[in-house]
C-alpha positions in Angstrom: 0.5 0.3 -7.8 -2.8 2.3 -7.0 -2.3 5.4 -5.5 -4.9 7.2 -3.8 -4.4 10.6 -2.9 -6.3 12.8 0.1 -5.3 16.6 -0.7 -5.8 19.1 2.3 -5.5 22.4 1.2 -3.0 24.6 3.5 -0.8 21.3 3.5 2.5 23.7 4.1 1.1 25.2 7.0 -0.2 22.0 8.9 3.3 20.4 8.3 4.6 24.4 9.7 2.6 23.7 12.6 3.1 19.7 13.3 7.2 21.4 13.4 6.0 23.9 16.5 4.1 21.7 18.7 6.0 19.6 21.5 7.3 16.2 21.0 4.3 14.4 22.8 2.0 16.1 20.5 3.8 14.5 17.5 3.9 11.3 18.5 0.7 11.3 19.6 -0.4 12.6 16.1 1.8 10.0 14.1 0.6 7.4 15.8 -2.7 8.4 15.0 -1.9 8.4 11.1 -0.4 4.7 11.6 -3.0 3.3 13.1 -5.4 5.0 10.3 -2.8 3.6 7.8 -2.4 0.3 9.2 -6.6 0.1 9.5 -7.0 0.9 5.3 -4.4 -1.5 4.5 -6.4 -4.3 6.7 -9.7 -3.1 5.4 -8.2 -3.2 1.8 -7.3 -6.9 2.0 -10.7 -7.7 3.5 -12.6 -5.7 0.7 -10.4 -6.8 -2.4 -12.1 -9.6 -4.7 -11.2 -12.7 -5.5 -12.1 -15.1 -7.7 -11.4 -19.2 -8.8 -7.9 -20.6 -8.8 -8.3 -22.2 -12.0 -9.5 -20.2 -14.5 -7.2 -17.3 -13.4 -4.3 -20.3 -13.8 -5.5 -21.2 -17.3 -4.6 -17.3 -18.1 -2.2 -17.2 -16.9 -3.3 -14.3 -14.5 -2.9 -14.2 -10.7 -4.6 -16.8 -8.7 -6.8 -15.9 -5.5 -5.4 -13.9 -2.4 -1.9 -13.2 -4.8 -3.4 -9.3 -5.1 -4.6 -9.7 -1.4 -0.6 -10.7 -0.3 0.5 -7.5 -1.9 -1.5 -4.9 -0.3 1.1 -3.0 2.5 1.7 0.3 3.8 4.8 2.7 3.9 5.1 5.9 5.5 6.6 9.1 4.8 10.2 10.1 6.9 7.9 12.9 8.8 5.5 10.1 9.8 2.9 12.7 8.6 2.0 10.6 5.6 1.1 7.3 5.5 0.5 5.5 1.8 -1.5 2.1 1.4 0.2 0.2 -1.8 -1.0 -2.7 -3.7 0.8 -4.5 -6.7 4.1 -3.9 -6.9 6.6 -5.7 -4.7 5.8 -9.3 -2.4 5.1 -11.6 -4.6 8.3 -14.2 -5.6 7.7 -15.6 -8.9 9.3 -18.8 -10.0 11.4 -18.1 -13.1 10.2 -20.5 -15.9 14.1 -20.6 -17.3 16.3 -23.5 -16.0 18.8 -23.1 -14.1 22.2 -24.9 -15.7 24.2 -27.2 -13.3 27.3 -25.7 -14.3 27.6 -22.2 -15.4 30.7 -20.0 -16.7 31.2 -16.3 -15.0 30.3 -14.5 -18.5 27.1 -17.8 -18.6 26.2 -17.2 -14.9 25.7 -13.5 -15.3 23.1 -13.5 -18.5 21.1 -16.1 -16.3 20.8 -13.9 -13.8 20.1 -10.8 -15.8 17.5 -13.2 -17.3 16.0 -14.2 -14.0 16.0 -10.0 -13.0 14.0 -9.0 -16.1 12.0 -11.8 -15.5 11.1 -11.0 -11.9 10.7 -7.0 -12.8 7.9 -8.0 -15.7 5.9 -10.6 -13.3 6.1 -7.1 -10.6 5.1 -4.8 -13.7 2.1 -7.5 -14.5 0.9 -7.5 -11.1 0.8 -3.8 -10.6 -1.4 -3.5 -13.7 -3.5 -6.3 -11.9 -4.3 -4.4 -9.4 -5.3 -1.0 -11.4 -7.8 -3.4 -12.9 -9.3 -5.0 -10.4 -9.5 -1.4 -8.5 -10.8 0.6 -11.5 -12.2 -1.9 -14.1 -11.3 -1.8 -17.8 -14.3 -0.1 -19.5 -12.6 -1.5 -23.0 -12.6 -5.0 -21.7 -16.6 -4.9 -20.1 -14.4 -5.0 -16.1 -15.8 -3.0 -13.6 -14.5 -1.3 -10.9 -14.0 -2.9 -7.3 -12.8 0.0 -6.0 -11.5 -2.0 -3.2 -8.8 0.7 -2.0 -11.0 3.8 -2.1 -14.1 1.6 0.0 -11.4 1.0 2.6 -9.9 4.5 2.8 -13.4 6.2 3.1 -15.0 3.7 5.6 -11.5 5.0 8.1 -12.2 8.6 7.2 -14.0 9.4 10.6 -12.1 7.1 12.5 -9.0 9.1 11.4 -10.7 12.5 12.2 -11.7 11.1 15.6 -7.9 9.4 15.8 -6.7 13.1 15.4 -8.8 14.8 17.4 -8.2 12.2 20.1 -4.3 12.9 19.6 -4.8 16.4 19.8 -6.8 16.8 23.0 -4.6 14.8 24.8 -2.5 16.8 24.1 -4.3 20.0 25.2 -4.9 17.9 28.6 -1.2 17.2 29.2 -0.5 20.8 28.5 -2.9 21.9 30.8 -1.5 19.4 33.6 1.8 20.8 32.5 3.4 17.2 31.9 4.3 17.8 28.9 
């Protein structure tokens, strides 16, 4: 999974202050940070690379928009964090064991221990796909995409003008007193 992280100093206090303000205001401001959230992740599956079908196949590597299928988002239980993912997680991989037509209880559980360890490496695999492709592998001569961090900083001043939006209509409802 990459993991970019955006670090605002005085974090304690903001999340002290999101607790005081009214319940419109919090709304308001969590929907903001989705919409910011769910903009990355769309810009992050635009931006991400990819190449042929077939020489990927012959390595046995990821084929073309398999990286793209994996980007999502999550969000934190406050709502005041949003995370953009990609790796770890969508894909379903065929297992390359075959399935017996008739299996014993103590035969029927190994195969599906088999087909969990087997579905856990093809999630481990992809997730160091996707560090690759993000930061290159100066060893191997790969660059960098940086795919994720293009799409978080072209929404950096949409998000500071999603907030800001949030905020003063806010203000404006608590100056009509509707809140």
């Amino acid at each position: 999974m990459t993991k970019i992280t955006t670090v605002i100093t005085g974090a304690r206090q903001v999340i002290q202050s999101f607790k005081m303000l009214d319940a419109g205001t919090r709304i308001r401001v969590r929907s903001a940070i989705q919409e910011t959230t769910l903009a990355v992740e769309n810009r992050a599956r635009t931006n991400v690379p990819m190449s042929g079908a077939a020489s990927r196949k012959a390595q046995g590597r990821p084929g073309p928009g398999e990286l793209r299928d994996t980007i999502r988002s999550a969000f934190s239980t406050t709502g005041l964090a949003g995370y953009v993912m990609a790796g770890f997680g969508k894909l379903p991989r065929a297992s390359k064991a075959k399935r017996p037509t008739r299996l014993g209880p103590l035969r029927l559980a190994a195969f599906q221990r088999q087909q969990k360890r087997l579905a856990l490496k093809a999630q481990r695999e992809l997730g160091v796909y996707a560090m690759v492709v993000n930061y290159g592998s100066p060893g191997r001569g790969i660059p960098g995409s940086r795919f994720m961090d293009r799409a978080r900083e072209s929404e950096r001043t949409n998000h500071i003008a999603r907030i800001t939006r949030a905020l003063s209509q806010a203000a404006a409802a608590a100056e009509r007193g509707s809140i």
